[in-house]
N, CA, C and O atoms as CSV, one atom per row, in Angstrom:
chain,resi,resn,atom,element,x,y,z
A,1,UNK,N,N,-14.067,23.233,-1.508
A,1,UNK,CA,C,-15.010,22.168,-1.753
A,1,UNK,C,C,-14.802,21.644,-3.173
A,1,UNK,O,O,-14.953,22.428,-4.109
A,2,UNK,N,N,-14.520,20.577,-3.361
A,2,UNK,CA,C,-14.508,19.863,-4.941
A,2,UNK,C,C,-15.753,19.518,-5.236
A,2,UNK,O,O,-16.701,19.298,-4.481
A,3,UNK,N,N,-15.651,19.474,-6.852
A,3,UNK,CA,C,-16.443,19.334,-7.777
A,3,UNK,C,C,-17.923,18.362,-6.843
A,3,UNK,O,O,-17.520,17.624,-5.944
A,4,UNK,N,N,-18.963,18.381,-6.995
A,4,UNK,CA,C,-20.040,17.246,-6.914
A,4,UNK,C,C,-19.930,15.922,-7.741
A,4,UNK,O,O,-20.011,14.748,-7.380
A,5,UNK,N,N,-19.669,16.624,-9.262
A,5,UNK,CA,C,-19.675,15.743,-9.951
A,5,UNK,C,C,-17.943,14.755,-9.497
A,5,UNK,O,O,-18.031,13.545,-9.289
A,6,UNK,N,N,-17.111,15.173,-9.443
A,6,UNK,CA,C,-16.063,14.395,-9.533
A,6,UNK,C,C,-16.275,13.755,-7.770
A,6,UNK,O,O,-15.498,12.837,-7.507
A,7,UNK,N,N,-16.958,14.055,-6.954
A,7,UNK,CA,C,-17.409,13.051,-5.673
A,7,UNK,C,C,-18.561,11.754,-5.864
A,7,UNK,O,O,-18.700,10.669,-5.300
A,8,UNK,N,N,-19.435,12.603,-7.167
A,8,UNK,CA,C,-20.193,11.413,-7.020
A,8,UNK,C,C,-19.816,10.267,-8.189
A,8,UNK,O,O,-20.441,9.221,-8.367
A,9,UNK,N,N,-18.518,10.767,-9.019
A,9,UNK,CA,C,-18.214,9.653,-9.912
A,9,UNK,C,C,-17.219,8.641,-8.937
A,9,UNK,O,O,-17.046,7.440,-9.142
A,10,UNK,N,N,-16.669,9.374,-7.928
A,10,UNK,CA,C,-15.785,8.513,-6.969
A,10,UNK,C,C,-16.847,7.280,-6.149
A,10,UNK,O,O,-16.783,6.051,-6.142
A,11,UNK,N,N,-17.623,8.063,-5.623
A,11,UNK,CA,C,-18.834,7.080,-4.870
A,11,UNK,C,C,-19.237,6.005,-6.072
A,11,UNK,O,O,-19.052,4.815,-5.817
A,12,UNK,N,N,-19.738,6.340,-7.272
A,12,UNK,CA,C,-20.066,5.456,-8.506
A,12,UNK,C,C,-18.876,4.147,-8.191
A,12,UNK,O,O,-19.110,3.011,-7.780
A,13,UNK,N,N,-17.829,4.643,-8.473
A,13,UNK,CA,C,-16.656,3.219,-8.677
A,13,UNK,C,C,-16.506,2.539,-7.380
A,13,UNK,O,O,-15.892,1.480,-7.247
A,14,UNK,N,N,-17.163,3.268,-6.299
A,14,UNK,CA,C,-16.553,2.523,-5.041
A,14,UNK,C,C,-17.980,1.651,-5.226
A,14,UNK,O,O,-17.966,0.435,-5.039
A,15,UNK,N,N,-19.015,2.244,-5.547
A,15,UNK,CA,C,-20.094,1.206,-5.494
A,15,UNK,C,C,-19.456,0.004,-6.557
A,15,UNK,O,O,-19.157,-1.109,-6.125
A,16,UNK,N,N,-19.316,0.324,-7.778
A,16,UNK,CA,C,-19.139,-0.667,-8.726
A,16,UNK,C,C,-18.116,-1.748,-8.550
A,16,UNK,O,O,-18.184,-2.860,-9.073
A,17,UNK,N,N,-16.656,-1.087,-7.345
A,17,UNK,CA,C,-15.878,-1.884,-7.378
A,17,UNK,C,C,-16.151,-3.164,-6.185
A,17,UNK,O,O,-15.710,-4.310,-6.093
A,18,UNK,N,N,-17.076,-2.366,-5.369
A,18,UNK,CA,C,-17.487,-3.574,-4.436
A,18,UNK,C,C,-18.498,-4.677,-5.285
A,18,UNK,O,O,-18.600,-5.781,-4.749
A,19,UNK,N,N,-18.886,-4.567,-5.946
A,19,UNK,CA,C,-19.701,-5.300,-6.664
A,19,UNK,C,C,-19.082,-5.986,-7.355
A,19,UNK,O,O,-19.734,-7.023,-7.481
A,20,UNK,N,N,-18.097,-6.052,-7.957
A,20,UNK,CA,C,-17.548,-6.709,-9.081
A,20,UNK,C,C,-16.275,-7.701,-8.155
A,20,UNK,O,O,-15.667,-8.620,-8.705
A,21,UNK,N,N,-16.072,-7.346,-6.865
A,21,UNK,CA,C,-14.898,-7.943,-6.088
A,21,UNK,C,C,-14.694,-9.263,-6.338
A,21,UNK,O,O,-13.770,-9.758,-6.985
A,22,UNK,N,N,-15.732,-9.892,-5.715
A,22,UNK,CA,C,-15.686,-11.511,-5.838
A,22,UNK,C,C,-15.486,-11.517,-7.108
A,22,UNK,O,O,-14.398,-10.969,-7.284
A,23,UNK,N,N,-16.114,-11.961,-8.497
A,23,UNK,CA,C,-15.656,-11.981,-9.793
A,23,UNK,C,C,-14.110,-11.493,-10.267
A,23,UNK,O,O,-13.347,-12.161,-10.964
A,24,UNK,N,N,-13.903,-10.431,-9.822
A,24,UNK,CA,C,-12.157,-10.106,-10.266
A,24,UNK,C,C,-11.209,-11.192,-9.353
A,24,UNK,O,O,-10.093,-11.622,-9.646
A,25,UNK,N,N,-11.969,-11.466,-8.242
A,25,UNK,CA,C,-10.769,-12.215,-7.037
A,25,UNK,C,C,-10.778,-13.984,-7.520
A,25,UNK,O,O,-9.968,-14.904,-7.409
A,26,UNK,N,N,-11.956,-13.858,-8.010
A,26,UNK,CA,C,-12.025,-15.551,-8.482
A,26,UNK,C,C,-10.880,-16.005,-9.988
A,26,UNK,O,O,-10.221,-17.000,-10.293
A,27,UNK,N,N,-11.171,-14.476,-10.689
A,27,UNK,CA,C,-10.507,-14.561,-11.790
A,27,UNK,C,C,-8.846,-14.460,-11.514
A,27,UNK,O,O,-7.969,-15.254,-11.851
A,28,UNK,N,N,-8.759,-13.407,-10.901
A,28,UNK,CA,C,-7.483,-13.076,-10.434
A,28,UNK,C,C,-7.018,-14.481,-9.924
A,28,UNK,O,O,-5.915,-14.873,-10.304
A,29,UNK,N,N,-7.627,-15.122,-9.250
A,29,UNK,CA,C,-6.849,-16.144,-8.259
A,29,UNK,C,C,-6.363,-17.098,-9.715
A,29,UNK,O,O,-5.177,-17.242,-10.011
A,30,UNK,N,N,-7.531,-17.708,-10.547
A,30,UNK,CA,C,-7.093,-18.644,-11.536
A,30,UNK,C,C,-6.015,-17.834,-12.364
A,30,UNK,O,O,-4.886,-18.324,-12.380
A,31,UNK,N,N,-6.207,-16.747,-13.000
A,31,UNK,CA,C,-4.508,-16.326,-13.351
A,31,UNK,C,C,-3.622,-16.279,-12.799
A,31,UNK,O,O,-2.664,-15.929,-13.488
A,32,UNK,N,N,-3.357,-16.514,-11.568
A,32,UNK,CA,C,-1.863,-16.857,-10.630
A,32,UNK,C,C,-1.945,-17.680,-10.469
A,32,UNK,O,O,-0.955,-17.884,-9.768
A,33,UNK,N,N,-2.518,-18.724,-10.572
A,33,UNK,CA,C,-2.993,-20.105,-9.883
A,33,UNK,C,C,-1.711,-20.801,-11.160
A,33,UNK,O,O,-2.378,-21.109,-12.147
A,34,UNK,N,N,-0.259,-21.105,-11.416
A,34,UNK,CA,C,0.237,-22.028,-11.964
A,34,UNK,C,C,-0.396,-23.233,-12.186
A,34,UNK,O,O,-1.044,-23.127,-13.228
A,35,UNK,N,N,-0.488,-24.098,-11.801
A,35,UNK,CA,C,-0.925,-25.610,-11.686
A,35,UNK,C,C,-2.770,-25.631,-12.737
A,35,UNK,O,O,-3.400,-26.661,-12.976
A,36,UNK,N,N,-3.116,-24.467,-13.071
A,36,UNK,CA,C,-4.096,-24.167,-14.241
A,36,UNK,C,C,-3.220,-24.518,-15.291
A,36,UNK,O,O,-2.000,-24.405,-15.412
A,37,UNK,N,N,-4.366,-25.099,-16.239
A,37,UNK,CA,C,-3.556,-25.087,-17.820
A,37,UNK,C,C,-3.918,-23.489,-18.297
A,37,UNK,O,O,-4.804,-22.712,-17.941
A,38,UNK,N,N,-2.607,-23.359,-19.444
A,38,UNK,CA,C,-2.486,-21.990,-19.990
A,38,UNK,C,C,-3.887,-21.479,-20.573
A,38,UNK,O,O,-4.485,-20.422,-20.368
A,39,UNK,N,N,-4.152,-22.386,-21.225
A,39,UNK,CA,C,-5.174,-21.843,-22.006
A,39,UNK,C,C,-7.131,-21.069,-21.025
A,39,UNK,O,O,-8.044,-20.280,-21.268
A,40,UNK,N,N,-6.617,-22.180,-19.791
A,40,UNK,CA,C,-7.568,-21.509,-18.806
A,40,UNK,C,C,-7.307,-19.898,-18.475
A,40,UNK,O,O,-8.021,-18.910,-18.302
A,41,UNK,N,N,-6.080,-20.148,-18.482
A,41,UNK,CA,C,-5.874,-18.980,-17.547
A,41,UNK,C,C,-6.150,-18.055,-18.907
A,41,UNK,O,O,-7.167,-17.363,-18.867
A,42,UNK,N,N,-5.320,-17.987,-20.117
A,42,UNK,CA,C,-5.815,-16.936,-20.830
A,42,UNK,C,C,-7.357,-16.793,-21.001
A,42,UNK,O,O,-7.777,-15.937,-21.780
A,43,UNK,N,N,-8.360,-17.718,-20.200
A,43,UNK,CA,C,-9.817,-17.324,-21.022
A,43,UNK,C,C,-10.017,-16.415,-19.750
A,43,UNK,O,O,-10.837,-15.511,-19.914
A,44,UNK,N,N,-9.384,-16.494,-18.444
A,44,UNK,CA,C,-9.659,-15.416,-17.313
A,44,UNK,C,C,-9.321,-14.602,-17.367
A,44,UNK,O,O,-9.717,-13.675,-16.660
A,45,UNK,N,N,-8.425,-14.507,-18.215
A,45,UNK,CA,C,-7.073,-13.264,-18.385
A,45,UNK,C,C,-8.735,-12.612,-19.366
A,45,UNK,O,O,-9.371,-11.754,-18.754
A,46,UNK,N,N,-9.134,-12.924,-20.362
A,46,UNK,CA,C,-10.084,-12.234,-21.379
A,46,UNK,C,C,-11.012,-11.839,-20.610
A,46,UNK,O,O,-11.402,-10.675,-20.702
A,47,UNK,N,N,-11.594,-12.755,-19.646
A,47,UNK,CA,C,-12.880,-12.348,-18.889
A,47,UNK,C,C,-12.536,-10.855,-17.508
A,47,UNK,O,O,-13.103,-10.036,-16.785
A,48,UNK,N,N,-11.367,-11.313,-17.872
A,48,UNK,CA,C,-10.888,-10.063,-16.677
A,48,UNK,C,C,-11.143,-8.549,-16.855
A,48,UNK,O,O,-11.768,-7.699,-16.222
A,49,UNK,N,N,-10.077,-8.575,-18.472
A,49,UNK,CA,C,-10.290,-7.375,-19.457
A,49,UNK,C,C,-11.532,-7.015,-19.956
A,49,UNK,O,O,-11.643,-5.866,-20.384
A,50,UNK,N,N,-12.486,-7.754,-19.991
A,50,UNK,CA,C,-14.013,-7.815,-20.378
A,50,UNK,C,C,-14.370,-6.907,-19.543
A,50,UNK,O,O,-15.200,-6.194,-20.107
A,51,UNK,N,N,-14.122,-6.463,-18.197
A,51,UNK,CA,C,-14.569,-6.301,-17.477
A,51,UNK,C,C,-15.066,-4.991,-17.072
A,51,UNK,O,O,-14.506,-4.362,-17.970
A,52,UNK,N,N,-15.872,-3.834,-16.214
A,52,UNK,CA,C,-15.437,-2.531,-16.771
A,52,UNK,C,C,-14.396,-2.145,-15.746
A,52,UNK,O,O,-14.318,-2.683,-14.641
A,53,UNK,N,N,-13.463,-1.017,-16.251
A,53,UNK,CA,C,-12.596,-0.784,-15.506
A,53,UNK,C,C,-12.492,0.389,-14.301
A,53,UNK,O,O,-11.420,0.896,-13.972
A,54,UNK,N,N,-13.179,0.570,-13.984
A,54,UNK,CA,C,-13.861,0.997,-12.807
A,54,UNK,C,C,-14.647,0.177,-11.978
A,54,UNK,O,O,-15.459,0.730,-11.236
A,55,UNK,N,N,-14.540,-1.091,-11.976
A,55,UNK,CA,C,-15.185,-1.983,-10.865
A,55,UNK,C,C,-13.479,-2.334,-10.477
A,55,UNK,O,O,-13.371,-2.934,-9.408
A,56,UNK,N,N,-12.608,-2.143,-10.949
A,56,UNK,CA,C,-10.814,-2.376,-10.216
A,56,UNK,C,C,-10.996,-1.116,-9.071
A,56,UNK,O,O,-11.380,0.053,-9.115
A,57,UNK,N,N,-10.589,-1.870,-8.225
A,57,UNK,CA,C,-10.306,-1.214,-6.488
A,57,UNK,C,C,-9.457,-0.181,-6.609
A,57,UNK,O,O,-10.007,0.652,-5.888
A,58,UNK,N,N,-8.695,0.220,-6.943
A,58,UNK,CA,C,-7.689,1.091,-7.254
A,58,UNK,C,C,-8.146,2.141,-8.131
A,58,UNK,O,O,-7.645,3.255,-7.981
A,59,UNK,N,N,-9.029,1.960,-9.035
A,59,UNK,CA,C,-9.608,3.228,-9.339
A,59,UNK,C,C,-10.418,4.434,-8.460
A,59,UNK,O,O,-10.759,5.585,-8.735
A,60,UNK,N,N,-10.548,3.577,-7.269
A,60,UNK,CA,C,-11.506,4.611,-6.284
A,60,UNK,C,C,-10.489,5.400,-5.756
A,60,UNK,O,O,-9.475,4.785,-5.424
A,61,UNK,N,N,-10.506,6.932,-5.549
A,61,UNK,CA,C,-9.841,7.662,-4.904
A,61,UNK,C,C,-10.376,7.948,-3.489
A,61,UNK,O,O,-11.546,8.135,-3.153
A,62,UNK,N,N,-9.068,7.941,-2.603
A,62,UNK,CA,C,-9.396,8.539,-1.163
A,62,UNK,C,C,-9.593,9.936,-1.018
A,62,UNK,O,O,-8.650,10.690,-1.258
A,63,UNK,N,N,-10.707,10.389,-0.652
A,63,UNK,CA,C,-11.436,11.869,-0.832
A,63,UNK,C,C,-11.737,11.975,0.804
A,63,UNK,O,O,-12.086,11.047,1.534
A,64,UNK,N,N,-11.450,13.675,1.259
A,64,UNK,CA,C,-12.070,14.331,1.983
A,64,UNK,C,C,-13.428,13.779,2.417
A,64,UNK,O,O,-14.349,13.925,1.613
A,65,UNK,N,N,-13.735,13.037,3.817
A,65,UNK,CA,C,-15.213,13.277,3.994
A,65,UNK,C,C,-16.190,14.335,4.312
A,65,UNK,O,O,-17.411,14.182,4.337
A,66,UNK,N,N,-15.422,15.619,4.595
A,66,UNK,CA,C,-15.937,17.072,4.658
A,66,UNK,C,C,-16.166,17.510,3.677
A,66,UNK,O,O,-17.314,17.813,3.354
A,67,UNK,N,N,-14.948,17.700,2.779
A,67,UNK,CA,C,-14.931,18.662,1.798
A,67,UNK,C,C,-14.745,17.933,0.344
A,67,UNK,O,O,-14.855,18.593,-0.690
A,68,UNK,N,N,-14.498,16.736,0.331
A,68,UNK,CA,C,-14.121,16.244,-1.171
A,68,UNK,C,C,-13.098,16.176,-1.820
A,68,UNK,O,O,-13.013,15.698,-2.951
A,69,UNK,N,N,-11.976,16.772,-0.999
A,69,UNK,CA,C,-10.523,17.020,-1.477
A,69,UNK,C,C,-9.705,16.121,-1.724
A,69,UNK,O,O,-9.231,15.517,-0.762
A,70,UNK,N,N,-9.358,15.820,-2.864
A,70,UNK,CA,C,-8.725,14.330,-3.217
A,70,UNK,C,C,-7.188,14.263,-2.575
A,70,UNK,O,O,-6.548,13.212,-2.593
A,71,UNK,N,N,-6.671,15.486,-2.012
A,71,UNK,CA,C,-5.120,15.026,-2.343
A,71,UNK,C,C,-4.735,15.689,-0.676
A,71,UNK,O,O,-5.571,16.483,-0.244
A,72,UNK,N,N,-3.683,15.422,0.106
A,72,UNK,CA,C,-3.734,15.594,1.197
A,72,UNK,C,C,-4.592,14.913,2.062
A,72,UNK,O,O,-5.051,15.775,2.812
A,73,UNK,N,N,-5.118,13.657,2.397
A,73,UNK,CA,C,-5.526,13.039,3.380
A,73,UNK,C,C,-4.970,12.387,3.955
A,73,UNK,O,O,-4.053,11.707,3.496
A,74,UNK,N,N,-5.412,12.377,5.379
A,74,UNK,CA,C,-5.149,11.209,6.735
A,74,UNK,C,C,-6.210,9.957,6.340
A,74,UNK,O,O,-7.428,10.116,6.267
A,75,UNK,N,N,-5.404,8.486,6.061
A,75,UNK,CA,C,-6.563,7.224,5.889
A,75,UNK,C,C,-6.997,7.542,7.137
A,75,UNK,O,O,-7.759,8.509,7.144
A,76,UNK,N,N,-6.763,7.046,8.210
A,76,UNK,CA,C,-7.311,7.077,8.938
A,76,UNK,C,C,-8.917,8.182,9.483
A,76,UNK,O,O,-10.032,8.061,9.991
A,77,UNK,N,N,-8.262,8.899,9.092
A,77,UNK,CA,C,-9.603,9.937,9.720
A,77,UNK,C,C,-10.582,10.090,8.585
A,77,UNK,O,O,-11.788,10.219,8.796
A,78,UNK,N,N,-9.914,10.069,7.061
A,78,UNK,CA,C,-10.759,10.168,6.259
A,78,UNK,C,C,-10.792,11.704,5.847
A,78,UNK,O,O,-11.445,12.276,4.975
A,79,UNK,N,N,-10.188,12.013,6.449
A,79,UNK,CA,C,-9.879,13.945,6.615
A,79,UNK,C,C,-8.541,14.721,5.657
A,79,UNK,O,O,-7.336,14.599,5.441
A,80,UNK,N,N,-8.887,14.970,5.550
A,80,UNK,CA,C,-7.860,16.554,4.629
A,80,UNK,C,C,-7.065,16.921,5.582
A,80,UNK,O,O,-7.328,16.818,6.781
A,81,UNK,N,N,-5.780,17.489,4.986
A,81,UNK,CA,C,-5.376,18.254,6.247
A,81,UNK,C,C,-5.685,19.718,6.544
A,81,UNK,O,O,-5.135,20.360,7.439
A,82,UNK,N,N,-6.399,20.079,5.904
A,82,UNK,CA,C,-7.397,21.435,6.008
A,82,UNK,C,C,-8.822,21.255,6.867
A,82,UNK,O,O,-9.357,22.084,7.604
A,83,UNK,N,N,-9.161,20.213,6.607
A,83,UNK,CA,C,-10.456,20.072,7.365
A,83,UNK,C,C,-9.671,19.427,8.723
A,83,UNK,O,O,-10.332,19.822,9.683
A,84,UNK,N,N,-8.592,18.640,9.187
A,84,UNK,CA,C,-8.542,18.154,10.139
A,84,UNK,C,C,-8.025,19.547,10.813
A,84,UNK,O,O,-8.540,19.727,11.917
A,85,UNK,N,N,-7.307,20.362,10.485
A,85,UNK,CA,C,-6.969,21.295,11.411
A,85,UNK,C,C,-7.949,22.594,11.357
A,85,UNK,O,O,-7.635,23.575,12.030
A,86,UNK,N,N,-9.107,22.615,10.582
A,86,UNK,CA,C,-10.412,23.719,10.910
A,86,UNK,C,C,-11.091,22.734,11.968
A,86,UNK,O,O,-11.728,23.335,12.833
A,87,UNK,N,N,-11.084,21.417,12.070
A,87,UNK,CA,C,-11.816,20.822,13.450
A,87,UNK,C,C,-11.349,20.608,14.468
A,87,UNK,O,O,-12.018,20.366,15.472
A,88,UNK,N,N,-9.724,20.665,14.418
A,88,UNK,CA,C,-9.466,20.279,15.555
A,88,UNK,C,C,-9.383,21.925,16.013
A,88,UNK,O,O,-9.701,22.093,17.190
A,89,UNK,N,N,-8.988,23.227,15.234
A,89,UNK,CA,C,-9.406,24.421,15.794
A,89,UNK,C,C,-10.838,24.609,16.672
A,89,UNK,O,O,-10.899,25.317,17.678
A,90,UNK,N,N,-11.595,24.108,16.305
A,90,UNK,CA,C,-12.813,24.237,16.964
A,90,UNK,C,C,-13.008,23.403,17.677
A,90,UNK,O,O,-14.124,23.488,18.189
A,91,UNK,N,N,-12.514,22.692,17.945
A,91,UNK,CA,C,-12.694,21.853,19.439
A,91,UNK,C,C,-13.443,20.427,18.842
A,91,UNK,O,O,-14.037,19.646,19.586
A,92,UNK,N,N,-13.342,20.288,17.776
A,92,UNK,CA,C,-15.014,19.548,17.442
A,92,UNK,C,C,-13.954,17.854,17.588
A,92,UNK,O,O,-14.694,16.907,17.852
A,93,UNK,N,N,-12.396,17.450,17.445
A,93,UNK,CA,C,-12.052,16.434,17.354
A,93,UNK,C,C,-11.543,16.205,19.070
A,93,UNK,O,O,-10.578,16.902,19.384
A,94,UNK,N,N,-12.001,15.477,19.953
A,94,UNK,CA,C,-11.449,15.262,21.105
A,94,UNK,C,C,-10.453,14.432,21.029
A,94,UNK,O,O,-10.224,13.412,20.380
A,95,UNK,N,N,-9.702,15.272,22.086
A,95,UNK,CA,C,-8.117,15.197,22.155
A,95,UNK,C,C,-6.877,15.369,21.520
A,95,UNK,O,O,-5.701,15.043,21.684
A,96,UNK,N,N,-7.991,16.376,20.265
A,96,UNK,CA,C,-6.839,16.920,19.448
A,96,UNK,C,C,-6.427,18.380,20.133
A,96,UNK,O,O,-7.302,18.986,20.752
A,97,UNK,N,N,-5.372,18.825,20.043
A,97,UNK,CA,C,-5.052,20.431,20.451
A,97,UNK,C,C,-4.309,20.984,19.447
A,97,UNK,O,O,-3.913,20.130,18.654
A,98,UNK,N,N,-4.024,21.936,19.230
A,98,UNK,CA,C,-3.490,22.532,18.252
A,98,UNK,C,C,-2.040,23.649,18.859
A,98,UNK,O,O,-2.104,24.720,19.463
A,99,UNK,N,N,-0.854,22.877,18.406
A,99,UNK,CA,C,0.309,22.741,19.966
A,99,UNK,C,C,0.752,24.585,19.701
A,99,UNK,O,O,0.413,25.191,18.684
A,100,UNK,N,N,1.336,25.051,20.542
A,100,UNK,CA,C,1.483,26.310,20.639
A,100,UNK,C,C,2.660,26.454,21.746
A,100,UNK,O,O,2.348,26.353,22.932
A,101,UNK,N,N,4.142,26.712,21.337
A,101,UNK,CA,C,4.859,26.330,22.246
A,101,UNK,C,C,6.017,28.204,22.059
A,101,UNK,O,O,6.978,28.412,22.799
């Protein structure tokens, strides 16, 4: 089981980074946007960096939804590969089996 604290600073940035989305994507867009004059774009480029850096999407880590385990996950399931194979041992994931040949 990992830290509490290092799960609930992960939940913190995923909240913060959804919040801040639109604002980084508006900014983001006018700094790629060529056909802006320079000097626009550097005041987005400032407002960007202004910004805190934990509302950036990429700071959120993909964590265990069982256990909290940052490293070894399936996106999809959201699972560890420790927790996916203690559930699919127990029967608890349908149509998983655990092959035995």
């Amino acid at each position: 089981m990992a830290k509490t604290s290092a799960i609930e600073k992960n939940n913190r940035r995923a909240k913060l980074a959804a919040q801040h989305a639109p604002k980084r994507a508006r900014l983001k867009a006018i700094v790629m946007d060529q056909s802006v004059s320079d000097e626009e774009r550097f005041a987005a480029t400032l407002k960007l960096t202004e910004m805190p850096r934990n509302g950036a999407k990429t700071r959120v880590r993909l964590r265990c939804e069982v256990s909290g385990r940052s490293r070894g996950n399936y996106r999809k399931l959201k699972l560890s590969r420790i927790a996916l194979r203690d559930l699919a041992s127990s029967g608890q994931i349908p149509g998983m089996v655990k092959s035995s040949w």
